[in-house]
C-alpha positions in Angstrom: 48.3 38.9 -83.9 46.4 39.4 -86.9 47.7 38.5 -90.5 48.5 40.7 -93.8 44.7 39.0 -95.0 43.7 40.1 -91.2 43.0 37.2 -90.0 42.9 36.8 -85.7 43.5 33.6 -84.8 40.9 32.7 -81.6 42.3 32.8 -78.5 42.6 29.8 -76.8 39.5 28.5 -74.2 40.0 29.4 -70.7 39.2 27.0 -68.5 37.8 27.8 -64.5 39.6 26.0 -61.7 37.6 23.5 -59.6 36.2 24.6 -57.0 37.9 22.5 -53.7 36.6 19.4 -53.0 35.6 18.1 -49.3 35.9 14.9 -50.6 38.8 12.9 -52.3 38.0 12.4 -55.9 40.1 10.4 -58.4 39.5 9.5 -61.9 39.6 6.0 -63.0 37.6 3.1 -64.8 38.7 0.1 -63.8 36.9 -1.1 -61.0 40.3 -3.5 -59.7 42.3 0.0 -59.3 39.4 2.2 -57.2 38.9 -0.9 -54.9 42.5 -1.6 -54.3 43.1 2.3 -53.8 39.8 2.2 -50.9 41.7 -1.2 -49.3 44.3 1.3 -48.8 43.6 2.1 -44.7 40.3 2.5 -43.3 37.2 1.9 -45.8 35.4 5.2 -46.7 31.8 6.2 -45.4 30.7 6.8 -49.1 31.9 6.0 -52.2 30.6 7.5 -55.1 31.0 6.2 -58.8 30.0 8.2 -61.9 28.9 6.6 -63.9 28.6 2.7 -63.6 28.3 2.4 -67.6 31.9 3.6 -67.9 33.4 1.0 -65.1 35.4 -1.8 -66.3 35.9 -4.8 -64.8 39.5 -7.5 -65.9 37.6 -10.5 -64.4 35.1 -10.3 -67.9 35.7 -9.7 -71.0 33.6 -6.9 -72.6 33.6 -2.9 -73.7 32.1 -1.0 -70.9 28.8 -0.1 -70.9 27.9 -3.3 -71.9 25.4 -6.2 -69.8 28.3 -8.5 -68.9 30.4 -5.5 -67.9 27.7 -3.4 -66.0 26.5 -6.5 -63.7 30.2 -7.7 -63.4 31.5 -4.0 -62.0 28.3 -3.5 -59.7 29.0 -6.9 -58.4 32.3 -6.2 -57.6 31.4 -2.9 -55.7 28.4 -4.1 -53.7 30.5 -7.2 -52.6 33.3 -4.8 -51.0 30.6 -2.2 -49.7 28.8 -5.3 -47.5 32.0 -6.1 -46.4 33.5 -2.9 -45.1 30.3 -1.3 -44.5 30.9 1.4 -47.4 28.0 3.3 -48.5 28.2 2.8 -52.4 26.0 5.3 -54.5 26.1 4.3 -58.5 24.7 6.7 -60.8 23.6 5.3 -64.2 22.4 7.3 -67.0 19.0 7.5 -68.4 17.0 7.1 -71.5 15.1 10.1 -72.6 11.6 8.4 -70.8 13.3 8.8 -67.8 14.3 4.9 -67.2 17.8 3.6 -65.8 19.4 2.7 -69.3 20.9 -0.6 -69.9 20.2 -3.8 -68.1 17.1 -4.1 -65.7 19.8 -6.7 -63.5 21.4 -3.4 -62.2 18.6 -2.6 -60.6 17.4 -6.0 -58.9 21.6 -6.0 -57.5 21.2 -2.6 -55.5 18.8 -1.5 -52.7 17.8 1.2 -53.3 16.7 3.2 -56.9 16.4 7.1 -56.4 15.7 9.2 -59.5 15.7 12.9 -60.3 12.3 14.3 -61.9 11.7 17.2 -63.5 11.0 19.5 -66.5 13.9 21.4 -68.2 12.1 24.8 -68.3 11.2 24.5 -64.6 13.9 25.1 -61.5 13.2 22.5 -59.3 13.8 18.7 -59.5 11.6 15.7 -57.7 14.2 13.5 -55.5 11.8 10.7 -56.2 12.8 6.7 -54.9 12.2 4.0 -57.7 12.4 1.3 -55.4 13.6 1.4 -51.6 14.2 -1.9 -49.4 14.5 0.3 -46.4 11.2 2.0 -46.9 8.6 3.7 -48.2 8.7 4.9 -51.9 6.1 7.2 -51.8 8.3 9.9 -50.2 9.7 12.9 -52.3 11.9 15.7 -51.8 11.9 18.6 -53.5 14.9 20.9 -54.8 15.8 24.2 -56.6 18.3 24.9 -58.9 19.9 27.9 -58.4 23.5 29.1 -59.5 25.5 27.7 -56.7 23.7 24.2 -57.6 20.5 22.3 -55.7 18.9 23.3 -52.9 16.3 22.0 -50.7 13.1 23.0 -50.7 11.8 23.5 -47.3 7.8 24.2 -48.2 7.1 22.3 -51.5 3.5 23.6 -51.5 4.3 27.1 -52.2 6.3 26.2 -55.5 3.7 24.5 -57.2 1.1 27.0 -56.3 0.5 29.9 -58.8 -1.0 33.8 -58.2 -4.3 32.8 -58.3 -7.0 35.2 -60.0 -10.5 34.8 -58.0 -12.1 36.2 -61.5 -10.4 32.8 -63.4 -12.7 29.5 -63.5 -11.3 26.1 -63.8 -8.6 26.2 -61.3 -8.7 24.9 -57.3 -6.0 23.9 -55.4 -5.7 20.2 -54.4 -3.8 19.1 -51.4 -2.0 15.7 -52.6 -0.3 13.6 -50.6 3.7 12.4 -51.1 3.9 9.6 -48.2 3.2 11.2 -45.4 4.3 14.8 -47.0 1.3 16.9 -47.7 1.6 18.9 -51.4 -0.4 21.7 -52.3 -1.1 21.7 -56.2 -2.9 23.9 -58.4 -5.7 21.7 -61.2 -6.1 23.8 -64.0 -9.2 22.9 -66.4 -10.3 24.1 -70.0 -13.1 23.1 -71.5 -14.2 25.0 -75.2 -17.4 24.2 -76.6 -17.1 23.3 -80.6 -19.3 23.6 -83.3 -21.3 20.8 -84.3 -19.8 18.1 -85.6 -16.3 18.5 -85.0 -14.4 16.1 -83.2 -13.5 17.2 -79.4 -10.2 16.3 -78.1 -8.9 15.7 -74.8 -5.2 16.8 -73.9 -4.1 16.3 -70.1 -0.8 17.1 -68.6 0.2 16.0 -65.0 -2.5 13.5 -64.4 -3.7 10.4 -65.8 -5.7 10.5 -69.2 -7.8 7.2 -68.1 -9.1 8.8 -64.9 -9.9 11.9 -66.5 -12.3 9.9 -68.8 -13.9 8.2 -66.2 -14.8 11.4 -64.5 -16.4 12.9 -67.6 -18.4 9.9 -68.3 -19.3 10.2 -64.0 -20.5 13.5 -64.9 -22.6 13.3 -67.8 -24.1 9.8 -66.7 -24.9 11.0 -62.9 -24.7 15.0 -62.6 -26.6 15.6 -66.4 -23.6 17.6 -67.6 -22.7 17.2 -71.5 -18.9 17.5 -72.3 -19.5 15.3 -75.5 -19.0 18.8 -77.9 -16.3 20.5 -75.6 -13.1 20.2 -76.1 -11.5 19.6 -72.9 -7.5 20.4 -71.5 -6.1 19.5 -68.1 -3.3 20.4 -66.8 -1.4 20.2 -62.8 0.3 23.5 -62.4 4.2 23.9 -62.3 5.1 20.3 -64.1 4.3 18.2 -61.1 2.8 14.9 -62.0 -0.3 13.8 -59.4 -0.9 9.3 -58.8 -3.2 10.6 -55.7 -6.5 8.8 -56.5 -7.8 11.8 -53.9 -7.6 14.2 -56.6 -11.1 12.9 -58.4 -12.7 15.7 -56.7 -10.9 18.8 -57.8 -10.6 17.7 -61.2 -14.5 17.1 -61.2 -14.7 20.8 -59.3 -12.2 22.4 -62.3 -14.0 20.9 -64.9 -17.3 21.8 -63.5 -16.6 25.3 -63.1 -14.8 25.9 -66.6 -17.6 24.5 -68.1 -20.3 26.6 -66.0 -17.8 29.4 -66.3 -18.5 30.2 -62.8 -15.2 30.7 -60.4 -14.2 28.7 -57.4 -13.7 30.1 -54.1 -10.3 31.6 -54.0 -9.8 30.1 -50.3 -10.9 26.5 -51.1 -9.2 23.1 -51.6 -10.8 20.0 -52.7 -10.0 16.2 -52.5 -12.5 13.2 -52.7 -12.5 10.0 -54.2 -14.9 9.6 -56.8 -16.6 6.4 -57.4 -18.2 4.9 -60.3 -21.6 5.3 -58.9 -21.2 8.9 -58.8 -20.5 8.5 -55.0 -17.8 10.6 -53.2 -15.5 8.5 -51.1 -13.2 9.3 -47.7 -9.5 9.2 -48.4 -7.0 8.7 -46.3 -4.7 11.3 -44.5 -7.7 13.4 -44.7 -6.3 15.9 -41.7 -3.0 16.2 -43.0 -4.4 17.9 -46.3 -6.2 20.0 -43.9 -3.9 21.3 -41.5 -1.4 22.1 -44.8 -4.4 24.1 -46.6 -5.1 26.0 -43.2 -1.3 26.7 -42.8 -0.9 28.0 -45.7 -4.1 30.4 -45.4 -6.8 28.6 -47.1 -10.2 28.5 -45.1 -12.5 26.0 -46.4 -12.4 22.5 -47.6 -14.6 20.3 -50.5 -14.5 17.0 -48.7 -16.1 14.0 -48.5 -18.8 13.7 -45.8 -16.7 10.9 -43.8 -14.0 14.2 -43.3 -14.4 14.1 -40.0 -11.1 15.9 -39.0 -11.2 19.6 -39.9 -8.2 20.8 -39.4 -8.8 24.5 -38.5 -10.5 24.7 -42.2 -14.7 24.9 -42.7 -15.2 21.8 -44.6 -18.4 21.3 -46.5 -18.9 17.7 -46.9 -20.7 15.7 -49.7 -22.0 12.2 -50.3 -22.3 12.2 -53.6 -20.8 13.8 -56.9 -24.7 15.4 -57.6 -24.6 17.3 -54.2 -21.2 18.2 -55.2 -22.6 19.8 -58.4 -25.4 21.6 -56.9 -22.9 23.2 -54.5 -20.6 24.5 -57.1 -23.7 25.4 -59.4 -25.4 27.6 -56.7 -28.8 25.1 -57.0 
């Protein structure tokens, strides 16, 4: 009630109910107590501990969180998953670049390393594994936030493509490859010509600042086109980050077409290794990019000549970054 000053106290937070469990969940730190509760009957399926920084271990003297403490719990929880068979999963917290904080040793004891990727002021997260002794770790999967929590996302490709514009130049879709999951990415290029004497500046997002260098310097040394007064921005549409070597190509097709200010084909893809010598090379998984860009209702390809699978798309095939040029430039 209020007071003579009128005053109102607050009212006291209201906190929700969990929602039911499937599982059994418990909350305790000291790594002795959750294994002797699990030697209770048959062993789990899955174990779950969160977090392995705040797991305590009596055989080792230490704060948690700390090395001794962090290798001595793992230890301790990967010894009694070998031996019952338990699947153990440990999260860890991060630093802010991304990387399992505290000591590297964690990662050497466990077999597998599987991080989530993403921007803040995007949806979706990259499942993305950091090191696998069971496989591959160039396989991704892809999921949503929504308000009942993550959820897979069954065609990847459609998320990270935008409404195109055909009256927009710089952009082309490039189909990248995730292990043996094709991706379908939007390359977005800028390039703004400056006034003489002023310093250009390059700014990429999504891609790798070296390789975008090389392919400027490819395309004023072999093609005759002069970026050295341009100011030039790159960016891979909807946060994703590309390491596909294949994507030489569209970036060289982007920047060629901001800079020409002449748009690409609404309907096209493009991938291509591009070589030093100014010579496009094959890639691999060359009809898998296909057959995603023609399922997805694109109808032509920017290949390299070896492209001998089509995949249901037209594929115009070139040998070298000049022919490339001249196609884009109408010559």
């Amino acid at each position: 009630p209020p007071s003579s000053s009128g005053y109102r106290a607050p009212k006291s937070p209201r906190r929700t109910s969990p929602a039911p469990c499937p599982a059994p969940a418990a909350a305790a730190t000291s790594v002795r107590d959750i294994l002797t509760t699990m030697g209770e009957g048959a062993p789990p399926a899955l174990l779950i501990i969160d977090s392995i920084q705040t797991m305590h271990s009596d055989l080792i003297e230490g704060a948690p969180g700390t090395v001794s403490q962090v290798r001595a719990s793992a230890g301790e929880l990967i010894r009694f998953a070998k031996e019952n068979g338990t699947s153990v999963v440990l999260v860890g917290h991060v630093t802010k670049d991304g990387s399992i904080a505290g000591p590297r040793v964690l990662e050497h004891m466990v077999d597998t390393v599987l991080a989530f990727e993403g921007e803040r002021s995007h949806q979706y997260r990259i499942l993305r594994a950091v090191k696998n002794r069971f496989g591959g770790t160039d396989e991704i999967g892809v999921f949503a936030m929504e308000a009942e929590g993550l959820n897979e996302v069954a065609n990847p490709s459609s998320l990270f493509l935008t409404q195109r514009d055909e009256s927009v130049t710089g952009t082309i879709v490039f189909p990248a490859m995730e292990g043996t999951r094709p991706v379908l990415v939007e390359v977005q290029a800028l390039v703004v010509r400056l006034a003489s004497g002023a310093t250009p500046r390059r700014a990429v997002v999504g891609w790798d600042s070296a390789r975008l260098s090389m392919i400027l310097a490819v395309l004023e040394a072999r093609c005759g086109l002069s970026f050295s007064t341009c100011e030039v921005y790159l960016n891979i549409a909807g946060g994703y980050r590309v390491q596909d070597p294949a994507a030489d190509l569209a970036v060289a097709a982007a920047l060629v077409s901001a800079l020409s200010e002449r748009p690409l084909a609404a309907d096209a893809v493009a991938f291509g290794e591009i070589a030093l010598s100014g010579e496009v090379r094959p890639v691999a998984h060359g009809n898998l990019r296909c057959r995603e860009a023609a399922k997805l209702g694109f109808g032509r390809a920017l290949a390299p000549a070896a492209q001998a699978d089509k995949g249901g798309l037209t594929v115009a095939g070139f040998r070298n970054l000049g022919a490339f040029v001249d196609h884009l430039l109408g010559r």
